[in-house]
C-alpha positions as CSV (number, residue, x, y, z in Angstrom):
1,X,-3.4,110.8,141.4
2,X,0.1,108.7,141.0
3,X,0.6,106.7,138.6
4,X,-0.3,103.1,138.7
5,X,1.5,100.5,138.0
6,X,4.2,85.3,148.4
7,X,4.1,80.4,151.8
8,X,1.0,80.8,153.4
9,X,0.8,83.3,156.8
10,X,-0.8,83.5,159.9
11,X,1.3,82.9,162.8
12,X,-0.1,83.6,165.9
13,X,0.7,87.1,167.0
14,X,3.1,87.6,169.7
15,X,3.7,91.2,171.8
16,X,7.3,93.0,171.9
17,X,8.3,94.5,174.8
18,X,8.9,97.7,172.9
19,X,5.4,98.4,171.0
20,X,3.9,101.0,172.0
21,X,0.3,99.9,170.7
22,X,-1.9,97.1,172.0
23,X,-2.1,95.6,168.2
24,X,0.1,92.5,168.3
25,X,2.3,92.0,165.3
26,X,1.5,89.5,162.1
27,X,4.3,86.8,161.5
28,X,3.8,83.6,159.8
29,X,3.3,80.0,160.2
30,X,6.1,77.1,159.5
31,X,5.5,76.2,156.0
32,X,7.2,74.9,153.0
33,X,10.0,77.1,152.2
34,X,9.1,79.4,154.4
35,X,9.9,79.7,158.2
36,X,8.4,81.4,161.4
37,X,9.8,85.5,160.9
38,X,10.7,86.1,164.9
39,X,13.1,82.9,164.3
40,X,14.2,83.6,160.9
41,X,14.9,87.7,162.9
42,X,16.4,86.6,165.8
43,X,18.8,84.3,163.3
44,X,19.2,87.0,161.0
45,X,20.5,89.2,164.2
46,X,22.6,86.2,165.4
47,X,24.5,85.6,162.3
48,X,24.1,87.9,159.6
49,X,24.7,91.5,161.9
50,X,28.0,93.1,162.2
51,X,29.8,90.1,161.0
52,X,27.8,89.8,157.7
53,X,30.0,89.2,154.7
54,X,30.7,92.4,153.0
55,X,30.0,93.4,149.4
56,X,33.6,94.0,147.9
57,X,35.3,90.4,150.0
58,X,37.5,88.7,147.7
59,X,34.3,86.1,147.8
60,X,32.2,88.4,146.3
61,X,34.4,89.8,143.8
62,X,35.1,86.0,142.8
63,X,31.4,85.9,142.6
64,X,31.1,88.9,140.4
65,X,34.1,87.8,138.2
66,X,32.0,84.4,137.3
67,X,29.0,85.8,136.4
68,X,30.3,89.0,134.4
69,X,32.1,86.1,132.7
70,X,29.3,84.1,132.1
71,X,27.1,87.0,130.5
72,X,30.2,88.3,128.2
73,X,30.0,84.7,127.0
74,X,26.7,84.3,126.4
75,X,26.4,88.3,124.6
76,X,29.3,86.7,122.6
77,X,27.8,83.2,121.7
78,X,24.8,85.1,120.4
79,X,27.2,87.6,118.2
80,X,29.2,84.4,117.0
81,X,25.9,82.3,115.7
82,X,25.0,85.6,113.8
83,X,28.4,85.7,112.2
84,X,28.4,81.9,111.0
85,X,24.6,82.2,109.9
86,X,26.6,85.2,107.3
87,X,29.5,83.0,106.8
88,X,26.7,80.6,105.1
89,X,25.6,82.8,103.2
90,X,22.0,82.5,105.1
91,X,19.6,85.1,106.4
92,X,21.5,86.2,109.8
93,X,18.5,85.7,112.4
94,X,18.0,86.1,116.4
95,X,15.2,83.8,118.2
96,X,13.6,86.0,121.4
97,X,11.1,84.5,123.4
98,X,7.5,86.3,123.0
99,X,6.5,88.3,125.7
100,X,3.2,88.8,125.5
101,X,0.2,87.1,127.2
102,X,-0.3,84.5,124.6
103,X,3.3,83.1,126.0
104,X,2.3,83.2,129.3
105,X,0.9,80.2,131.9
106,X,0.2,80.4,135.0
107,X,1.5,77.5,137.0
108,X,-0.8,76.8,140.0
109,X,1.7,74.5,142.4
110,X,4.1,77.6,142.1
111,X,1.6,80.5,141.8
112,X,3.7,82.3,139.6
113,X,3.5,83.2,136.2
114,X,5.5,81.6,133.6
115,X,7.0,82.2,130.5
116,X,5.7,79.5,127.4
117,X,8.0,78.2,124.5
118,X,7.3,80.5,121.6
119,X,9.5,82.2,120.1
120,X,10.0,85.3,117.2
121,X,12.4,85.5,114.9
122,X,13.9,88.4,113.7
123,X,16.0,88.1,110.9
124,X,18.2,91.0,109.1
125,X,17.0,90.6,105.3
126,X,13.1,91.0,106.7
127,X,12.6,94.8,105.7
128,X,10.3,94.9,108.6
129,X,12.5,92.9,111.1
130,X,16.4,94.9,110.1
131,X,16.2,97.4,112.3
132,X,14.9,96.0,115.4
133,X,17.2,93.3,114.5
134,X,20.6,96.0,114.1
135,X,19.2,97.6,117.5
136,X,19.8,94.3,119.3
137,X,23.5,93.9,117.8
138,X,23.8,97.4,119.2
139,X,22.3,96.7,122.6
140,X,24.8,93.6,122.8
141,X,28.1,95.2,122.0
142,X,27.0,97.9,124.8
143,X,26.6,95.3,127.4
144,X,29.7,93.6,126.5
145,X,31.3,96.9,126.8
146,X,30.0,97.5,130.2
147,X,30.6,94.5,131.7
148,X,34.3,94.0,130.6
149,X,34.2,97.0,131.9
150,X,33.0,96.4,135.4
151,X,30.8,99.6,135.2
152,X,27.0,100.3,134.8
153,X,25.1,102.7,133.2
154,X,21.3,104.0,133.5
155,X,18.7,102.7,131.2
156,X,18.7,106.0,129.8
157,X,22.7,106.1,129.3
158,X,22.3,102.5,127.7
159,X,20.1,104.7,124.9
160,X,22.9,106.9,124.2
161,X,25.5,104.8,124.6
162,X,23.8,103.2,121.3
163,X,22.4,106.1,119.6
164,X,23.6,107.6,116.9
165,X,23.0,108.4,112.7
166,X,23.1,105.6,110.5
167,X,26.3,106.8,107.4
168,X,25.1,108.4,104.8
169,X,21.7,108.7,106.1
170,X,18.8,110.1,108.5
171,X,18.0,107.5,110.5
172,X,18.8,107.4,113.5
173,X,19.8,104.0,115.4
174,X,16.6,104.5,118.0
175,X,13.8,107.3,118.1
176,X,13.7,107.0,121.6
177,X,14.6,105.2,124.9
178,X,11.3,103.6,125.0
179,X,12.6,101.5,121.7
180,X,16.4,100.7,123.6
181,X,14.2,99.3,127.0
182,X,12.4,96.9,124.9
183,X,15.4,96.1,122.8
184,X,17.1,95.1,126.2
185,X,14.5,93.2,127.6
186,X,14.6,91.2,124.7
187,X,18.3,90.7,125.1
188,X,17.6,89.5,128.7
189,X,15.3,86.8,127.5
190,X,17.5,85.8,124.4
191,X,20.7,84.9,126.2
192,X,19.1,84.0,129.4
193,X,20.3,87.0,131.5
194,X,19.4,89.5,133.7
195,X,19.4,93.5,133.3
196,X,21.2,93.3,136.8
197,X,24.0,90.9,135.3
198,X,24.1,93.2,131.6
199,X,25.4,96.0,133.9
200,X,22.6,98.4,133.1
201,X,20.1,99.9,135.7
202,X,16.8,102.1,135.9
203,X,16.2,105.1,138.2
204,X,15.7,104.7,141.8
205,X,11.8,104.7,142.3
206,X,11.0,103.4,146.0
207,X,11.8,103.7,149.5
208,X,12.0,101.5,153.1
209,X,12.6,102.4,156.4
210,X,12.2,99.8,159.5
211,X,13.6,97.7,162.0
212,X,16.5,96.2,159.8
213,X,19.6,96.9,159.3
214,X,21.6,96.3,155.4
215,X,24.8,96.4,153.5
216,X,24.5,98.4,150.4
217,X,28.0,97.9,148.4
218,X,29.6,97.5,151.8
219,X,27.9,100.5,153.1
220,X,25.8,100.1,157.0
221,X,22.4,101.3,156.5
222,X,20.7,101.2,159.4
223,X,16.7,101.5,158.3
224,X,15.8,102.4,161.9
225,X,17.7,106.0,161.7
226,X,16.7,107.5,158.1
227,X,15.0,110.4,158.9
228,X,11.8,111.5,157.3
229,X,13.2,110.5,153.8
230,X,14.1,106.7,154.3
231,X,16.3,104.6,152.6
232,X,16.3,104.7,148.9
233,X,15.6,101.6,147.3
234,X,18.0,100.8,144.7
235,X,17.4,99.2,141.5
236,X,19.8,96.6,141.8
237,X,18.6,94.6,144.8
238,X,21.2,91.5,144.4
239,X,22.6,89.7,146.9
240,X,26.0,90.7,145.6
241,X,25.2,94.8,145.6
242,X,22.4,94.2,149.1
243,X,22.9,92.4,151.7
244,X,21.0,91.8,154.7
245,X,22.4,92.6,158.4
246,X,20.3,92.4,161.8
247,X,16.6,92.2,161.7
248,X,14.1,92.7,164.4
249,X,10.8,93.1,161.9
250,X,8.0,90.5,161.9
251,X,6.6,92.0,158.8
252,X,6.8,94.4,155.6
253,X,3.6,96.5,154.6
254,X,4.3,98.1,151.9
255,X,2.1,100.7,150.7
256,X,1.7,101.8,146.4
257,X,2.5,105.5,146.9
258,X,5.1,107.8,148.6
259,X,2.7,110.0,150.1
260,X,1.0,107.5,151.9
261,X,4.1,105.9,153.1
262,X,5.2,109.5,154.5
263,X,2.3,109.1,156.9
264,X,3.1,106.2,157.9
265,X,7.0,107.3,158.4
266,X,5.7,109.9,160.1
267,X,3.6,108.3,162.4
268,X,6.3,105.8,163.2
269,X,4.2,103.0,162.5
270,X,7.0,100.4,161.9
271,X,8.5,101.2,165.5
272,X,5.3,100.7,167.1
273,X,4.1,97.8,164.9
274,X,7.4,96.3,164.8
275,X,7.9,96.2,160.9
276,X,9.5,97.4,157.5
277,X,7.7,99.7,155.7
278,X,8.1,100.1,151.8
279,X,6.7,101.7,148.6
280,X,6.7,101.9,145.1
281,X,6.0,105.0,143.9
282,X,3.0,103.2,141.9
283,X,4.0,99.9,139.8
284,X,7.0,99.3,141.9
285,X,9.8,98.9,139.6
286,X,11.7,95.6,139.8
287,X,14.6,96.8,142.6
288,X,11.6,97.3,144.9
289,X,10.1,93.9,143.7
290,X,13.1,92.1,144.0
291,X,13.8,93.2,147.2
292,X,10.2,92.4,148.8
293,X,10.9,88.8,147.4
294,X,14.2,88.5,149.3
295,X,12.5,89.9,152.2
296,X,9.9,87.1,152.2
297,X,11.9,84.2,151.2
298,X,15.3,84.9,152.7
299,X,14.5,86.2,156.2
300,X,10.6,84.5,156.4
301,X,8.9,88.0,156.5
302,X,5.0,88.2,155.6
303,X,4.4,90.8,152.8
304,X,1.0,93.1,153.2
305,X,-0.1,95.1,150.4
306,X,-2.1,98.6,151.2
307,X,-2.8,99.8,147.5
308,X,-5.8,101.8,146.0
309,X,-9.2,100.4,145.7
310,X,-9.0,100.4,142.3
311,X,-7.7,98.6,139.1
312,X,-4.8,99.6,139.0
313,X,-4.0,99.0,142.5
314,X,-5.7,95.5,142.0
315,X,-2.8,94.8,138.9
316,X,-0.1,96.2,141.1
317,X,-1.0,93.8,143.6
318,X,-1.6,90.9,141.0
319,X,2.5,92.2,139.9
320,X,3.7,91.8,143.5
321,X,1.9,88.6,143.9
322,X,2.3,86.2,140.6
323,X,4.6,88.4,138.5
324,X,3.8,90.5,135.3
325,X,3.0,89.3,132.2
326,X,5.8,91.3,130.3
327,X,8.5,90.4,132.7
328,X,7.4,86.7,133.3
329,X,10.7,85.3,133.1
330,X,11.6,86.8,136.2
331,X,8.9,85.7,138.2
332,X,10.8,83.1,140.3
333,X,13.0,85.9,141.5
334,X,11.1,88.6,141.8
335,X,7.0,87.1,142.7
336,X,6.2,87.2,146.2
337,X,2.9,84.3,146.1
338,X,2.4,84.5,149.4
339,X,1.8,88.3,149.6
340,X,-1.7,89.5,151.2
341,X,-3.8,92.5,149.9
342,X,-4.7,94.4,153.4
343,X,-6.7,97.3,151.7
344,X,-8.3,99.2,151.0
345,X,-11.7,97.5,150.0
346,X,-14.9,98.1,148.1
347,X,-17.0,97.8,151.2
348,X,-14.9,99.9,153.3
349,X,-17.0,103.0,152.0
350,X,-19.2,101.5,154.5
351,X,-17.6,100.2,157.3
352,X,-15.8,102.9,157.6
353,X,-18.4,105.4,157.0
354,X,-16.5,107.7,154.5
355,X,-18.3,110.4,153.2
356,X,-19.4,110.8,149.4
357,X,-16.3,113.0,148.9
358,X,-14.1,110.4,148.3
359,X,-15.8,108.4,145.4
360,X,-14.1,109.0,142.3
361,X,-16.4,107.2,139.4
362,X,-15.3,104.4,137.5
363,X,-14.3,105.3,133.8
364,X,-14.9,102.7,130.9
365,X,-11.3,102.1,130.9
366,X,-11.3,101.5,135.0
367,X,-14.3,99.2,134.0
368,X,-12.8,97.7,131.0
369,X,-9.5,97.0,132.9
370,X,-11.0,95.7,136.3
371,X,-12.9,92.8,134.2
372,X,-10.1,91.8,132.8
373,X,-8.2,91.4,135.8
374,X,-10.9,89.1,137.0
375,X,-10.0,87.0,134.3
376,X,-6.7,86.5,134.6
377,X,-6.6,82.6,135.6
378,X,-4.6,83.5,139.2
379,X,-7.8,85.3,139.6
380,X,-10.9,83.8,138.0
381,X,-11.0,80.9,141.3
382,X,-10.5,82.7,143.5
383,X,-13.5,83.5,145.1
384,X,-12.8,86.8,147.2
385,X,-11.2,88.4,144.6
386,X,-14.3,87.6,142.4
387,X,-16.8,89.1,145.1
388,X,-14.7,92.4,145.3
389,X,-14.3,93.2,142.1
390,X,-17.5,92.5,141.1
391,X,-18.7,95.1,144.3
392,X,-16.4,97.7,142.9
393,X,-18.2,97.5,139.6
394,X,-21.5,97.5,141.7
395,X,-20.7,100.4,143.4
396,X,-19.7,102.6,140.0
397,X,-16.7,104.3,142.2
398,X,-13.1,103.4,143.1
399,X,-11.3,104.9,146.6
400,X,-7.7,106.1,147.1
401,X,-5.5,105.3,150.1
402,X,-5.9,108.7,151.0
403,X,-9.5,109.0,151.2
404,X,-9.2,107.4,155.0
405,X,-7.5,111.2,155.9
406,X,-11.2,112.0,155.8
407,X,-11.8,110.0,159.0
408,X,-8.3,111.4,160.4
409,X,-4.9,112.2,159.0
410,X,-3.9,109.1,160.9
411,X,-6.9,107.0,160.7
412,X,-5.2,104.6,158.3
413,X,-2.2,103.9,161.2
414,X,-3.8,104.3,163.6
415,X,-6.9,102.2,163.2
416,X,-7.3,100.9,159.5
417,X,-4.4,98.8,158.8
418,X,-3.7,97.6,162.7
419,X,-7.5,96.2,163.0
420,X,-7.0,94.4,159.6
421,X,-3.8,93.0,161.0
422,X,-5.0,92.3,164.4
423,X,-7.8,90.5,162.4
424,X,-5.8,89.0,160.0
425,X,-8.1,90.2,157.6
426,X,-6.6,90.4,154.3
427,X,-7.4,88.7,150.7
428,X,-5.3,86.4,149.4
């Protein structure tokens, strides 16, 4: 099994002359911030086609040069306050916000979690605070580096860029990347930036193919003509490295794992059904995140969930929808609150008359985990949520995606996912 890891919708449906199916398409209805998708397409064709501003216009490179400026000045503000703390003669310290769940709110009107005030300290005379503290110095001088440098580097370059032994000892400057990622997260949250703007960027995990066409540094991808592969989803999802050209696509479904999403690529769902397809490879990592919130907000499209019946594919969803917990200070950017979970459910065992084949028995962690995801505040009121969790843990099994194959390999886009559509029958 893969690893695990949103305005209000509900437009009428309206046929295309090219479907093929007789399921009509999901779009939305007019509401705040968020506009009917077949206008929002047909603009999106009009004006933002062919003639869309490239990626590389002097525009954009004047873009680029203010905000590389604005991070190198920031990474530097941080190194100056450090140097007139020693200057003092005072303990040299750093404040990062805490990221954990004790910092963390959940603002209703926004639906969108939010980072709190608190802060941690971490000073360099605190035997238990130097080193983290040194790693951050580190992680700062590489980004400064990089960006006066107008290049990137992986998350994993990032490491080695600031590895190496301490003079005239053993110790190394990190035991692994998994110390450098949090390092830079913290950095993100200290000085107010962004991984994207710090230069540094995580492997591709992700893929979309559809009726839309984009601008990838310049690049025409058209998503209509890539194959059984699709496009990969980068992790840098900016306006400044992605643009959007023409799109036709009343909706995105995105589905939690690449092997599902191959069926549906297959079956060429999104030509039929008039959409975008996406995945995440599991968790979907923050490119594909980002992007599914661009999708929604900047061209109006409703975003569908099809994720496990489980969990983890209950947290993934809760990610897509209100933001995670660790990276709540990027919720507003990357949160889609309006998102819908299409499936799969904990009655479908039923409705759909699977076969006992596909139960796979809940674990004490599976149980463990799915109460407290019906904690979390986003969902202890809401009601639906409540009843389904609370039937998975009655029925002492969870269900992949994949377990529909039993019914047919294309049960699930052929019948599953257009019937919950055509019924707009999803959980919010």
């Amino acid at each position: 099994m893969a690893s695990k890891r949103s305005d209000e919708s509900g437009k009428k449906a309206t046929d295309s002359p090219r479907r093929k199916s007789g399921v009509k398409p999901v779009g939305t209805q007019k509401s705040k911030g968020v506009v009917s998708s077949k206008k929002t397409s047909k603009k999106a064709a009009k004006t933002t086609g062919t003639t869309v501003r490239k990626v590389g216009s002097k525009a954009d490179q004047a873009d680029r040069a203010r905000v590389d400026a604005r991070t190198v000045d920031r990474i530097e503000s941080l190194g100056e306050s450090v140097v007139r703390q020693s200057l003092k003669h005072t303990d040299p310290f750093v404040d990062v916000p805490t990221r954990s769940i004790s910092n963390i709110k959940f603002n209703k009107s926004k639906r969108l979690l939010e980072m709190g005030d608190a802060k941690q300290r971490r000073t360099l005379f605190n035997l238990g605070q130097a080193k983290k503290f040194m790693q951050t110095m580190l992680i700062a001088d590489g980004c400064r580096d990089l960006v006066r440098a107008g290049k990137t580097l992986s998350l994993r370059g990032m490491y080695y860029k600031s590895l190496h032994t301490i003079a005239g000892t053993k110790e190394k400057t990190f035991d692994g990347q998994d110390e450098s990622d949090v390092v830079l997260e913290d950095l993100e949250v200290a000085i107010d930036s962004l991984r994207e703007n710090l230069h540094v960027f995580a492997k591709k995990r992700g893929t979309m193919v559809g009726n839309i066409t984009v601008f990838d540094n310049g690049d025409e991808i058209n998503c209509r003509r890539m194959g059984t592969g699709g496009y990969a989803i980068p992790s840098i999802c900016e306006p400044s490295v992605l643009k959007f050209g023409k799109c036709e696509a009343d909706f995105v479904l995105h589905v939690e794992k690449d092997t599902v999403w191959s069926r549906f690529n297959e079956d060429r769902f999104w030509e039929t059904h008039n959409c975008i397809l996406t995945e995440g490879s599991g968790q979907p990592p923050r490119g594909v995140r980002r992007l599914l919130h661009r999708l929604n907000r900047e061209l109006g499209l409703p975003i569908y969930c099809l994720l496990d019946c489980d969990p983890w594919g209950h947290y993934i969803y809760s990610v897509i929808k209100q933001g995670s917990i660790n990276l709540a200070y990027e919720s507003g950017r990357m949160a889609v609150p309006e998102a819908k979970y299409l499936g799969i459910r904990s009655d479908d065992y039923q409705r759909c008359e699977l076969s006992d084949d596909v139960k796979i028995d809940l674990n004490d962690r599976d149980r463990e985990r799915a109460k407290q995801i019906a904690a979390y505040p986003w969902f202890a009121d809401r009601r639906h949520w409540q009843k389904e969790i609370k039937r998975m843990l009655s029925n002492g099994f969870k269900m992949e995606v994949e377990s529909l194959i039993t019914k047919d390999i294309s049960y699930v886009t052929e019948t599953y996912v257009p019937e919950r559509l055509k019924a707009k029958d999803w959980i919010d």
